[in-house]
N, C-alpha and C positions, 0 to 999 in steps of 0.2 A: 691662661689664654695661649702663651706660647706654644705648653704641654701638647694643647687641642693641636695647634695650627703645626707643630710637627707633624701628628699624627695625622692629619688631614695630607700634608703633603705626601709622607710615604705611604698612605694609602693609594692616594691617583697615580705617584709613581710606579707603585704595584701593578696598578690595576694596568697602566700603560704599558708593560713592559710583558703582563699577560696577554693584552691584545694585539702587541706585536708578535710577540711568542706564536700566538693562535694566527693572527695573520697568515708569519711567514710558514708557520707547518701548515694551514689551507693551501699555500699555494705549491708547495712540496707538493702535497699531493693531489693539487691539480696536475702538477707537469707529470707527476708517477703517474696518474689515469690515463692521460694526454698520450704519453708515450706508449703505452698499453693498447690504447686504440688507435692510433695514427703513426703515419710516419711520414715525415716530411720531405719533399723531393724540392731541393733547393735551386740546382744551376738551372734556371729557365731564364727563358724571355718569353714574351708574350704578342698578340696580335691584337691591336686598337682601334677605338673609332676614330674616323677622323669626317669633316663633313663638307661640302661645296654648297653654293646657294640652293640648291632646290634637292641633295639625299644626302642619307649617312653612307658611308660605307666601314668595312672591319669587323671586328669584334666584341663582344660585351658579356656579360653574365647578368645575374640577378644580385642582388645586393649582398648574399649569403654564398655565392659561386656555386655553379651546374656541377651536379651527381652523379655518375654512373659508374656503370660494371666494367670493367676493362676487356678487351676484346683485341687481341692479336692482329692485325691484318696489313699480311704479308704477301698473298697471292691473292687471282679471282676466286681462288676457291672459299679460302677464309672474308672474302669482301660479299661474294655470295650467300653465305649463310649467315653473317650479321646480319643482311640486309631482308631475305627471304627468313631465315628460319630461327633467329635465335627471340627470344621469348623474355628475354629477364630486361628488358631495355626497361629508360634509356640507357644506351650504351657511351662509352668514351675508349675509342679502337685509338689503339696504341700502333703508328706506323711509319716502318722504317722510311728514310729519305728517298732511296728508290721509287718507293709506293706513292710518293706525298707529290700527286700530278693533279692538273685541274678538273681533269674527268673524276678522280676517286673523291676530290674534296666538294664536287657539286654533287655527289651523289649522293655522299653521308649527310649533306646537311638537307635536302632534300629530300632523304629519305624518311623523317618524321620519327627516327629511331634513336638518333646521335645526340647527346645532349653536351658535344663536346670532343676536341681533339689532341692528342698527345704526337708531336713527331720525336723519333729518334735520329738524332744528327750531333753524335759523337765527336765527329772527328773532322773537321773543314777539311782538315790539307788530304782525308783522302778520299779520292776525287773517284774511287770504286762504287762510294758508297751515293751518289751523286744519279739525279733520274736521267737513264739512257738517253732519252730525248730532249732532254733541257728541263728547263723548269724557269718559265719570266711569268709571273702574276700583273703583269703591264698586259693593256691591253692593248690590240695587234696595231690597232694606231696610237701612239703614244700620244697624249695631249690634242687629241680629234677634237673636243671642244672650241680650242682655242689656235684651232690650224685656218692657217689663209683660204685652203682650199676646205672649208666646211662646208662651203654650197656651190662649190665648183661641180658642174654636172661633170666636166672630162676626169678633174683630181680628186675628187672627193675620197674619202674612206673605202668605202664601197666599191670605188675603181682601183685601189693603190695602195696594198699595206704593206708598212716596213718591216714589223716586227710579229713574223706570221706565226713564232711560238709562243706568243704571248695567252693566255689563257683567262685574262683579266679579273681573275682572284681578287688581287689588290682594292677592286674598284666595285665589289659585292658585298651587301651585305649579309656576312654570314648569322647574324645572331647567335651565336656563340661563340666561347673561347676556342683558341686555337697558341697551343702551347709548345715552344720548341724545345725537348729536355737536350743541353749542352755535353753533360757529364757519362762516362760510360757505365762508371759506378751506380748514379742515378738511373742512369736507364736499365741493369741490371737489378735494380730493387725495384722495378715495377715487373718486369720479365719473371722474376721470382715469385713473385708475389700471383701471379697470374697462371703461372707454371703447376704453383703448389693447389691453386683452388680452382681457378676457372678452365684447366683441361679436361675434361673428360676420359675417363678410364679407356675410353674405348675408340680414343685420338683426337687429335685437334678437331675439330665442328662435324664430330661421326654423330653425335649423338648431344641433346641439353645438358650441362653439365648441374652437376646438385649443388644447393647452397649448403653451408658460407659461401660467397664468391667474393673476389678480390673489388674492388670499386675505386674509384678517385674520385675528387671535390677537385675543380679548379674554379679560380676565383681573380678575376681581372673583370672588376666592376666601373662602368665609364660614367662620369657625372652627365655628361651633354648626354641629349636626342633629338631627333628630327635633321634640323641640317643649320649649317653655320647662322641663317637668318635669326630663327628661333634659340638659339643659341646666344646670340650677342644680346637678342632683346632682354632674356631672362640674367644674362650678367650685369647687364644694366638696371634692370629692378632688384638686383639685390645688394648692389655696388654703394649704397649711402646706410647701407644696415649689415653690410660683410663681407669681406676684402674675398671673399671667397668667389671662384668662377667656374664656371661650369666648360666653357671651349677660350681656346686663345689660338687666334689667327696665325698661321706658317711664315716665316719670314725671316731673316737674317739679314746676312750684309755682304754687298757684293765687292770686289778688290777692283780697283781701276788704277792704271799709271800710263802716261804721256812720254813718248821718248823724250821729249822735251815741253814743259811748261810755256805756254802761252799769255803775256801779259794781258791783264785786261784792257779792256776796249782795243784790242785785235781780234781778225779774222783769225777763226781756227779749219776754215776751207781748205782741200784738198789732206783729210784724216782720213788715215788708212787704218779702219781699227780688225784687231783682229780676236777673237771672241773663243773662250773654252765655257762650261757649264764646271760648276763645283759639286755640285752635287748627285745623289742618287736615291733608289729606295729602295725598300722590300715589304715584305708582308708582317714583319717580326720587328721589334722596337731596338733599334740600335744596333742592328744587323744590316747594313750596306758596303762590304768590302770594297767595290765602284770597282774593279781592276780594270773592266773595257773599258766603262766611263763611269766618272770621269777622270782616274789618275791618268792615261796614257796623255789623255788631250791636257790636262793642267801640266806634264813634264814638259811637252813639247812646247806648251805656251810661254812658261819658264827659258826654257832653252832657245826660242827666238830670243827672245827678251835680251837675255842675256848675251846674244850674238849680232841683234842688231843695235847694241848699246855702243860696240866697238865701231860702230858704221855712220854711227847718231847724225854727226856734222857732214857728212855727205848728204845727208835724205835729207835734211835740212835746208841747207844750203842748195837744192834743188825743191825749197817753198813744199816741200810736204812734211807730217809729224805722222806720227801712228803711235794710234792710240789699243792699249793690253786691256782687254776685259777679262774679268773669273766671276762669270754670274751663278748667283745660288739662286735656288726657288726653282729651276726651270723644272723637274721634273714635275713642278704642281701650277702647268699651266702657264708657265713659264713667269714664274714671278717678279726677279729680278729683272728681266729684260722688261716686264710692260712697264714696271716702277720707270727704269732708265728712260725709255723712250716718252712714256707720258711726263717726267721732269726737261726732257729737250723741248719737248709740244711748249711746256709753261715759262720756257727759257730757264730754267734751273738749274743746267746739268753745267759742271758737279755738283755743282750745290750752292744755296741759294747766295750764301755770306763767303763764298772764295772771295777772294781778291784777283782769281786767274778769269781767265778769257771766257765767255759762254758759249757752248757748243751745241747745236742745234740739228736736226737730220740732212737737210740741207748739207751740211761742212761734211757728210760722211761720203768720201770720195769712194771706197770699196770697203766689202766687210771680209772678212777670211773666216771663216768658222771651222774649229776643229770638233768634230764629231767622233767617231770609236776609229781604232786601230787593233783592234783582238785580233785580224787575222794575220797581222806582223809576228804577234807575240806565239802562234801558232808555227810560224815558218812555212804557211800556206801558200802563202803569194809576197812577194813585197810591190804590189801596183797598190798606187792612191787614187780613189776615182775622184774626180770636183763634180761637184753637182750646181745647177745653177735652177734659177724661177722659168719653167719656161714662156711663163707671160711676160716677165719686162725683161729678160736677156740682152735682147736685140734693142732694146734701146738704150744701152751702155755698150762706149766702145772699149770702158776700161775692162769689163768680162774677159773679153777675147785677148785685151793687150795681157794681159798678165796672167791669162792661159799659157800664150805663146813664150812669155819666159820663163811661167813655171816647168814647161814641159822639155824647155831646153835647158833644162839643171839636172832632168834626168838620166843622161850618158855618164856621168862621171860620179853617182852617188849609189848604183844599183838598186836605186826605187823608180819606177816608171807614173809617171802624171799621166793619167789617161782620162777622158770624157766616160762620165754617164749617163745611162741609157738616155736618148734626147727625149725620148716621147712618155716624160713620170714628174712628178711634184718634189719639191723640196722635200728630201726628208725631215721629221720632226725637226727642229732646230730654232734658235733663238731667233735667225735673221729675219724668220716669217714676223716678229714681232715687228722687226724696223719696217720693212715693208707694207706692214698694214697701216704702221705709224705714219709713212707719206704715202695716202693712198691714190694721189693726184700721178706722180709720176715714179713711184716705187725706190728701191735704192740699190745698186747693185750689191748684188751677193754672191759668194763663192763657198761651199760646204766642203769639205775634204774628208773620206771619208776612207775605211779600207773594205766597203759593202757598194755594189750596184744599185740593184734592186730589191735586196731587203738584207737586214742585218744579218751577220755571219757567227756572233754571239747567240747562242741559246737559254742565258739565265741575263736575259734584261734585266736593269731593276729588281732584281734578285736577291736572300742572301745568299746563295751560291755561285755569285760573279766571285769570285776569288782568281787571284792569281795564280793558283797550280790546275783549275780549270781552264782557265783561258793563254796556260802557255807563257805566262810573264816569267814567272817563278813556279817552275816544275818542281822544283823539291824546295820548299820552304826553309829547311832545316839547314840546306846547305850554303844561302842567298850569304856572302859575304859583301859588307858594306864598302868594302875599298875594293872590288873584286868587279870591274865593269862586265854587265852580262850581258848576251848577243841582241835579245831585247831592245836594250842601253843605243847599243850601236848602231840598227836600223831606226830607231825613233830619232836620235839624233841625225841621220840623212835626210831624213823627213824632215829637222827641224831646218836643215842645210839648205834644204830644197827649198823651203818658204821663203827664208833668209834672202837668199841670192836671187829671189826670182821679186821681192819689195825691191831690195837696193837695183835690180837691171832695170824695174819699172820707173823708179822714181827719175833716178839720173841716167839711165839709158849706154850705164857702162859696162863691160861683161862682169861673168862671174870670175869671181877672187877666191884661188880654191886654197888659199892663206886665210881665209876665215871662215872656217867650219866650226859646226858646233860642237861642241865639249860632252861628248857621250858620258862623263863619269858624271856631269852633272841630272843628267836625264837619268841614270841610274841611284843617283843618289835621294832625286826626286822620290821615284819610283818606291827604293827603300824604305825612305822614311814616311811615306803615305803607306805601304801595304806590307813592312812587315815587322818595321818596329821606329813608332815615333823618339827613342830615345836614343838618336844619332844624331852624330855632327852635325850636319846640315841645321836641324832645327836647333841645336844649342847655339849654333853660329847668329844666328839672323833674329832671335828671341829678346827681347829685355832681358839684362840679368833677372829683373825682376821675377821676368814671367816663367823661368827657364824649371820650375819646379812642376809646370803643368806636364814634361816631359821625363822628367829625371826617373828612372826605374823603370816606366809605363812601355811594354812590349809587346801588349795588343792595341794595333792599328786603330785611330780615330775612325770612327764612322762616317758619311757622307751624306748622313739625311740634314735636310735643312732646318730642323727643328722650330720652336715658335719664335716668333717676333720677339716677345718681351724677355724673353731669356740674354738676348744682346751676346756680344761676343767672350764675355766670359767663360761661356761654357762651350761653346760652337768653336771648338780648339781649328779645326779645318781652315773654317773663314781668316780667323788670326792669322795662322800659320801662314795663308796665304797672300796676305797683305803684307807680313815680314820678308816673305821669298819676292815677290816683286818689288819692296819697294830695295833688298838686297842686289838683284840683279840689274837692275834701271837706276839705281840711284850710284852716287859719286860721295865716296868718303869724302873726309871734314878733318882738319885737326881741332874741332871745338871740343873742348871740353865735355864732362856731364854736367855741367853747373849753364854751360853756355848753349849747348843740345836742348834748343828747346824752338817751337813754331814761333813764328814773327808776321804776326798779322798782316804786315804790309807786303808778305812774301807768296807766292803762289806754291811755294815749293813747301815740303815737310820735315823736320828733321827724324830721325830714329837714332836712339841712343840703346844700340846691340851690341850683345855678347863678345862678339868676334870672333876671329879663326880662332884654330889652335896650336899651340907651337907643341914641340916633341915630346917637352918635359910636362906634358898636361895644363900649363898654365892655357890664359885667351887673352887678349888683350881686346879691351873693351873700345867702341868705336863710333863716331857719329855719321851719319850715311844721310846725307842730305837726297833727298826722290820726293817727285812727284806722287807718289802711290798712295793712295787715300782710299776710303770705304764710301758705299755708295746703299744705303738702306736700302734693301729687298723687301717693302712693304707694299704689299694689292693696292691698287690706287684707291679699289672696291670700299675701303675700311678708312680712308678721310675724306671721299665726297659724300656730302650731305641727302641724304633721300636715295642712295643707289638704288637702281633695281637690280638684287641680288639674282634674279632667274634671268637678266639679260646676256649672259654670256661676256660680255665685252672683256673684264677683268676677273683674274683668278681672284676668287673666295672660300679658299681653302683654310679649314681651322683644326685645331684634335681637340679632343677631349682631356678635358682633367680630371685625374683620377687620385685615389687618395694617395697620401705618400708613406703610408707604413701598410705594409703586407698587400701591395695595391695588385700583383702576380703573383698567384699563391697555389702550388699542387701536393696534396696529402693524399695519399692513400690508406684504405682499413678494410678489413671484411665487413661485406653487410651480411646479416642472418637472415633467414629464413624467415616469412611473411609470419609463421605460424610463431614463432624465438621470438621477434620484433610483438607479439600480440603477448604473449604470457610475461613477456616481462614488464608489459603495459600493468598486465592485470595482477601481476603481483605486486609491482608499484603500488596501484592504487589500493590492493586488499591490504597492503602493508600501511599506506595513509591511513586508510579507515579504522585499522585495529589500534595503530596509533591514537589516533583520537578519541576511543571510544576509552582506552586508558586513561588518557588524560582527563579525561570527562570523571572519570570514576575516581581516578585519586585526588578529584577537585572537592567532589562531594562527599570523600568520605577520609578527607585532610584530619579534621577533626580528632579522628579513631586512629587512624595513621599515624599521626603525628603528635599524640597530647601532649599539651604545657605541662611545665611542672614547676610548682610552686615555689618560693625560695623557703628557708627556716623562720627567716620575720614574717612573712606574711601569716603561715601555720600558726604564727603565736598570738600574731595580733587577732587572727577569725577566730580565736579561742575565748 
């Protein structure tokens, strides 16, 4: 019995070690075929769905990714003959960043030929390769939905747009992919590839070229359709049978700090809050440099902070606080701010279980709002124009008061505070939300901005807002982190000007031209937002903990707001941002890390940060007692019960989920000739059939084929 039960196991052990054998050579030469016919084009990002209550907008494929022939185009001439005369569609035209403008992208997809797009964008930092005239996929009114003046006959859209090179790409749906190649290598093996099959002897688009021709497969398949309503509903019937979901609503978390903490059950009247946006977007997933906006307005809101920290007990002491916003979500409808405002409306704000004071719209004595500064970073002009509502202006006299000191901080900072044009609407901006939010008698607002009447940036919400477009950092290469650049210098007058012109309003003293703001900080800002997160700054103000989300990482965080449930884990910005404020506003501690911890009966927070660094590379580690806390940037759309998603009132902005292995995917291969692709069919199948007809035949005539043969006992015994 042993004998057997050996021989039974190195049997299956055999046979196991056969079929892994045979396995792993199957799969040899699957990748040998693989390779043979394909070739993978790997640096990409991709363009996605994302959807509002009532459309989708972006990009999508079919479950197996969009097909076609590859096709050059580079001038009208080659956009011409894809479009009139080439024959082998669908097509997928390969085209350089130049080319990739909103006229040539509504055309191909429009044209019923395109089954799909490839851009070449090489190279960010150079800014040759960049379209003449801009390139913002925003459209010309930013967030018109959810603007105050939406049925203003005087304001409306229609009378007043900001952002007049906006082409609204972003906000269409293209039904197909739309693929950015990063690499020059990559975009050199499609080039090649294209070069060798799909030219024609007789010059680019002289004449139909002969197959093989070159093709691409792109594949960026999106789970959601329809629009965020249909969407949530179907997460929810599937939500008790599979963790799995088809959209998750936009959202993150916005940063807030108080120059000073207010105890509870006090008044927090007469708050001066002063308001930047964090975030940005583009057409392309994880592609939002923000260089206009938002890094210029988050350094400079930084840079107050930081300079009216030294001031604190004066503005104080004259009964006012001012209070630092960094709102995310705004580019979608402005998310963060309606959250904010609709938690004031419910008495909530900051939150519902502080132990500090509640603050209400009522308590907001003026709002400051920082909007773009690209034409500083230009050396175009250094004027800042304020913009203000021209409906409820005039009935706040704080507007005018704190005109008049912002405008006399001007002579000794070489930035001029000037008025914009009187007879035009708020530009896009968060403050419209507070304002709608008391729509009894509105709230003052103040916009700062370095545009009149329409933006002076040409890549809105772009990925080619970069900073060596917009003049921040004209050579990348050469941006030295301890090395204050001119940039630096004019954004901190700016930050001067605010500075001096809060502390003249509040106490009525002049300007102290012994407290200016610290240009290497706004530079360092700068920095470490747009050209490498792996600087002092953020190792300073980080948990040790966290300090590993930076360590090595040399391309700049992105600026999109990403989803809600992701939390700040991965939304490195938001973090970052709530470190830097609560660094700049808050006040060391000699507490311990054991004693660095929140005290529920405290309004205040602790942080237990990295610290400076001394020469010899150590840091000494530190407890930073601030105010600065997070404030959820969640649509209010998504926890009232029965919303009407098509009312407008709240942003209902969600993306799609898509799978997470191979979920952006570009290969390219030759396809054969209609007549290749048919013989090889028919040899397939003549080859099945001959097959089988064998098999059939040595089934039946096994017998003859094959005879037994007796052993010597049997012989003897039939005998």
């Amino acid at each position: 019995m042993a004998i057997v039960s050996g021989i039974w196991f190195r049997s299956c052990l055999y046979l196991l070690c056969v079929v892994a054998a045979t396995r792993a050579a199957i799969d040899r030469s699957q990748e040998a075929t693989y390779k043979l016919i394909y070739e993978d084009i790997k640096t990409i990002v991709g363009c996605y769905r994302r959807f509002n209550g009532t459309h989708e907008i972006g990009c999508t494929t079919g479950m197996n990714g969009n097909v076609g022939v590859i096709h050059y185009v580079n001038s009208t001439e080659s956009f011409d003959w894809l479009i009139n005369s080439g024959s082998h569609d669908p097509y997928i035209p390969l085209i350089p960043s130049t080319f990739f403008v909103g006229s040539t992208i509504k055309r191909l997809v429009n044209s019923g030929k395109v089954n799909g797009i490839m851009v070449a964008q090489a190279d960010l930092s150079d800014v040759q390769s960049y379209p003449p005239n801009g390139f913002s996929p925003e459209l010309k009114c930013p967030n018109a939905e959810s603007s105050m003046y939406k049925d203003d006959p005087k304001y409306s859209c229609e009378k007043h747009q900001f952002n007049l090179d906006g082409n609204g790409i972003l906000f269409e749906d293209l039904k197909m992919p739309v693929m950015l190649l990063k690499s020059q290598e990559e975009v050199d093996k499609v080039m090649d590839c294209y070069l060798a099959h799909n030219v024609p002897s007789g010059g680019d688009n002289a004449s139909e070229p002969s197959l093989p021709l070159c093709a691409a497969e792109l594949k960026a398949f999106m789970h959601a359709a329809g629009n965020s309503e249909i969407c949530l509903r179907r997460n929810n019937l599937i939500r008790n049978f599979s963790p799995s979901q088809y959209c998750q609503e936009l959202g993150g978390y916005s940063s807030l700090a108080f120059l000073k903490e207010t105890p509870k059950d006090t008044s927090r009247n007469k708050t001066i809050v002063i308001i930047s946006r964090t975030d940005s977007s583009s057409l392309f997933e994880m592609m939002q440099p923000g260089a206009s906006s938002p890094a210029a307005s988050m350094a400079i809101l930084l840079s107050v902070a930081e300079t009216l920290k030294r001031r604190r007990d004066e503005i104080l002491s004259a009964g006012y606080n001012v209070l630092f916003l960094a709102l995310t979500g705004e580019s979608f409808d402005y998310i963060g701010s309606q959250k904010l405002v609709y938690d004031m409306q419910r008495d909530f704000f900051p939150n519902k279980t502080s132990n500090s004071a509640r603050m209400n719209l009522a308590d907001v004595h003026l709002i400051i709002e920082l909007s773009q500064f690209v034409q500083l970073g230009r050396g175009l002009s250094s004027k800042i124009f304020y913009h203000t509502d021209p409906n409820t202006k005039s009935s706040f006299q704080s507007i005018p008061d704190f005109i008049t000191k912002l405008e006399a901080t001007s002579p000794s900072l070489n930035v001029v505070f000037g008025a914009a044009s009187a007879d035009q609407p708020l530009p896009p901006s968060s403050s419209q939300v507070f304002i709608r939010g008391l729509e009894s008698t509105g709230v003052p607002v103040i916009v700062l901005a370095d545009y009149n009447t329409k933006f002076k940036t040409e890549y809105y919400n772009s990925y080619l807002d970069t900073p060596e477009i917009q003049g921040v950092f004209p050579n990348r290469s050469a941006v030295q982190y301890n090395e204050t650049s001119d940039i630096a210098k004019v954004l901190a007058n700016v930050s001067t000007g605010i500075s001096d012109a809060v502390v003249m309003y509040t106490t009525n003293a002049s300007a102290d031209s012994s407290y200016k703001a610290d240009s290497d900080t706004v530079h360092h800002v700068l920095y470490c937002l747009l050209i490498s997160p792996d600087c002092d700054l953020f190792h300073t103000v980080l948990a040790p903990k966290d300090v590993s989300v930076v360590n090595g990482t040399t391309t700049p965080f992105p600026f999109y707001v990403s989803v809600f449930s992701a939390g700040v884990s991965t939304q490195h910005i938001q973090k970052l941002m709530l470190q830097m404020l609560a660094y700049f506003t808050g006040d060391e501690t000699d507490l311990s890390e054991k004693d660095c911890v929140d005290v529920s009966s405290s309004p205040t927070s602790t942080f237990w940060i990295n610290g400076r660094s001394f020469a010899n590379g150590t840091r000494q580690n530190m407890c930073i007692k601030s105010t600065a806390q997070y404030h959820a940037a969640s649509s209010p759309a998504f926890e009232i019960e029965g919303y009407n998603f098509s009312s407008g009132l709240y942003s209902t902005w969600t993306e799609s989920v898509w799978p997470n292995v191979d979920a952006f995917h570009v290969r390219i291969f030759l396809k054969p000739s209609p007549e290749v692709e048919l013989a090889s069919m028919v040899a397939g199948i003549t080859l099945f059939i001959v097959a089988a007809i064998v098999a059939v035949l040595v089934q039946r005539r096994a017998a003859i084929l094959f005879p037994s043969h007796s052993t010597p006992e049997t012989l003897t015994t039939g005998s």
